[in-house]
C-alpha positions as CSV (number, residue, x, y, z in Angstrom):
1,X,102.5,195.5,111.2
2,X,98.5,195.4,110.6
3,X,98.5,192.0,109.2
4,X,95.7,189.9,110.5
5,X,97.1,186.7,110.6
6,X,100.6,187.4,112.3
7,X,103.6,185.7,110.8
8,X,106.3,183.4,112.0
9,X,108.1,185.6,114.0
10,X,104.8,187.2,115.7
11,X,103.9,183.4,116.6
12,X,107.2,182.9,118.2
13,X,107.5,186.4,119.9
14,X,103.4,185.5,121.1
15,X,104.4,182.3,122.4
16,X,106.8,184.3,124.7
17,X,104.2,186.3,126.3
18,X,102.2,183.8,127.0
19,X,105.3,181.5,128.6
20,X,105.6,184.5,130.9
21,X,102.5,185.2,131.9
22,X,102.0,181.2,132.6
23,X,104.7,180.7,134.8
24,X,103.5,184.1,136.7
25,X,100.5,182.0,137.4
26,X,102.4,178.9,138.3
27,X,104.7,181.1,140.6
28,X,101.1,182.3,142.7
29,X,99.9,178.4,142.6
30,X,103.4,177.4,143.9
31,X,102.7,180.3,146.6
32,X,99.3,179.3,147.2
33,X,100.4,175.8,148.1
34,X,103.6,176.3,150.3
35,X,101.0,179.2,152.0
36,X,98.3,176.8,152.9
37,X,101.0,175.3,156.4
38,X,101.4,178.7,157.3
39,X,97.5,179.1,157.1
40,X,96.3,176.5,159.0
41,X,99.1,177.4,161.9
42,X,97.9,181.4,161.4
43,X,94.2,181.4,159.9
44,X,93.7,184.9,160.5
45,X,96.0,185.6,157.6
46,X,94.2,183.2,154.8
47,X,92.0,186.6,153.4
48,X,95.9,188.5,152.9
49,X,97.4,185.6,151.6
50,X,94.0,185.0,149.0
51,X,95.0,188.9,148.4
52,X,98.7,188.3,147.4
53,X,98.1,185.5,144.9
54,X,95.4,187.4,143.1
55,X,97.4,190.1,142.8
56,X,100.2,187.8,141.5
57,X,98.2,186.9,139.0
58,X,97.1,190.3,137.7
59,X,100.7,191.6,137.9
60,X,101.9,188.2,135.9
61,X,99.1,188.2,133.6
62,X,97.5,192.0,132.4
63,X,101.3,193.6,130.7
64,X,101.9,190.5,128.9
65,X,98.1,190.2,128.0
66,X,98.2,193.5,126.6
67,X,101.1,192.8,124.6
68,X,99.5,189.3,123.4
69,X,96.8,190.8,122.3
70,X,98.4,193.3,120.1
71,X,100.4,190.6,118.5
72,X,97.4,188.4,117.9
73,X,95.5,191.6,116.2
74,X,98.5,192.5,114.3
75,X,98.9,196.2,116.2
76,X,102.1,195.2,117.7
77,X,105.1,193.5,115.5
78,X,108.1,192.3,117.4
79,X,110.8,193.5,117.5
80,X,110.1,196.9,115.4
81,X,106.9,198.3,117.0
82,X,107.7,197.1,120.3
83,X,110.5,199.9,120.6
84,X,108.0,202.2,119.5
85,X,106.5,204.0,121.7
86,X,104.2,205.7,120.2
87,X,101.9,202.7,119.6
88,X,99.2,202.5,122.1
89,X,99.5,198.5,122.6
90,X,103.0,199.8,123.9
91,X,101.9,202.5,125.6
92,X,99.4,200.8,127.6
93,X,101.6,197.8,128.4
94,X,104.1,200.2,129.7
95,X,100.9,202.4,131.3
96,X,100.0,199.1,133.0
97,X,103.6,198.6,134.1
98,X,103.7,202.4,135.8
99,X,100.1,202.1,137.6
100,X,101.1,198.3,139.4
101,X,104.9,200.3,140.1
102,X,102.8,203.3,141.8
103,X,101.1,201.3,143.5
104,X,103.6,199.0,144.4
105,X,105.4,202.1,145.4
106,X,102.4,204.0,147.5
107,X,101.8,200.5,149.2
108,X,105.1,199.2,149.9
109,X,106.7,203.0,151.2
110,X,104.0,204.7,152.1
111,X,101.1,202.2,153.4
112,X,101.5,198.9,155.8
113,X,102.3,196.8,152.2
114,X,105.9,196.1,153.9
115,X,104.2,194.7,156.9
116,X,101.7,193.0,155.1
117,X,104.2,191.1,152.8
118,X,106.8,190.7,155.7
119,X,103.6,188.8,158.0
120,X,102.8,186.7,154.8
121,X,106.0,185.0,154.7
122,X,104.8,182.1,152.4
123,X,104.4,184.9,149.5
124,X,108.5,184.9,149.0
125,X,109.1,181.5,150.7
126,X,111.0,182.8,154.3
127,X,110.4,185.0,156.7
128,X,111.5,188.4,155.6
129,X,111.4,192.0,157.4
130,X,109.7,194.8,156.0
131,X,113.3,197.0,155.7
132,X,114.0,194.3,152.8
133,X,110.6,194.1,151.5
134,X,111.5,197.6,150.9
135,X,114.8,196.8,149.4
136,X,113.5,194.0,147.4
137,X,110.7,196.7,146.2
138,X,113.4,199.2,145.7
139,X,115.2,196.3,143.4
140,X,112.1,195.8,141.4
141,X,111.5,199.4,140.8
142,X,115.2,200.2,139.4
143,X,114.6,197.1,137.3
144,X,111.6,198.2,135.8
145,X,113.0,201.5,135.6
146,X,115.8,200.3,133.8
147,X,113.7,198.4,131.3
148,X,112.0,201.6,130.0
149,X,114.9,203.4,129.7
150,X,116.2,200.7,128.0
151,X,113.3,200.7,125.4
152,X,113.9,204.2,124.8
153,X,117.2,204.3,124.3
154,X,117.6,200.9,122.6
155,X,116.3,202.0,118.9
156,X,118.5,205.5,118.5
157,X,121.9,203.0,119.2
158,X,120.8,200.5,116.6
């Protein structure tokens, strides 16, 4: 860790992140296209739907940036410092994570975000009601959930 030019493995473990966060991007193009039928039959939506894919985008994109970047800078070395969380690169790659799950959370149980995603179908590919936008939600949260416990527990087995 603090090398400047990362080695093999950094390279590799880089080129990961950056599969991930392009495909989240392909994911909100693919969205944005299958979108644009229900758009022209329900125009009145377009500024929600514009909404959900720039948001896919952010949530696809800002975590695995963050990550990228302290690979690239040599701050973050995978797999060692990546289970430590006591490096800021990981601690604001998980802070990231926690602020879009709030949100996600605050939106989705507590604000119209079920009713938004359930109107703007095109976002998950059918028609879905908000009760399992919320179950999906819940699924996501549990997942994420079980990520970080995962990272914390994951180095004191080894």
């Amino acid at each position: 860790m603090g090398d400047v030019i990362p080695d093999l493995q950094q390279w590799h473990a880089a080129l990961i992140f950056i599969i991930i966060a392009v495909f989240g991007v392909i994911n909100a193009v693919v969205m944005r296209s299958k979108a644009q039928a229900h758009i022209s039959e329900q125009p009145h939506l377009a500024s929600g739907y514009e909404k959900l894919f720039k948001g896919t985008i952010l949530v696809a994109t800002i975590p695995f940036g963050i990550i990228l970047l302290g690979i690239l800078l040599g701050q973050v070395s995978i797999p060692s410092t990546f289970f430590e969380l006591t490096n800021p690169w990981m601690i604001a790659f998980l802070g990231i994570i926690l602020l879009f799950d709030l949100w996600a959370t605050k939106t989705v149980f507590f604000g119209q975000g079920a009713d938004f995603l359930a109107k703007h179908d095109a976002g998950f590919g059918r028609k879905l009601s908000p009760a399992l936008v919320k179950l999906l939600t819940s699924f996501m949260l549990l997942a994420h959930l079980g990520f970080i416990v995962g990272l914390i527990l994951l180095p004191q087995l080894i």
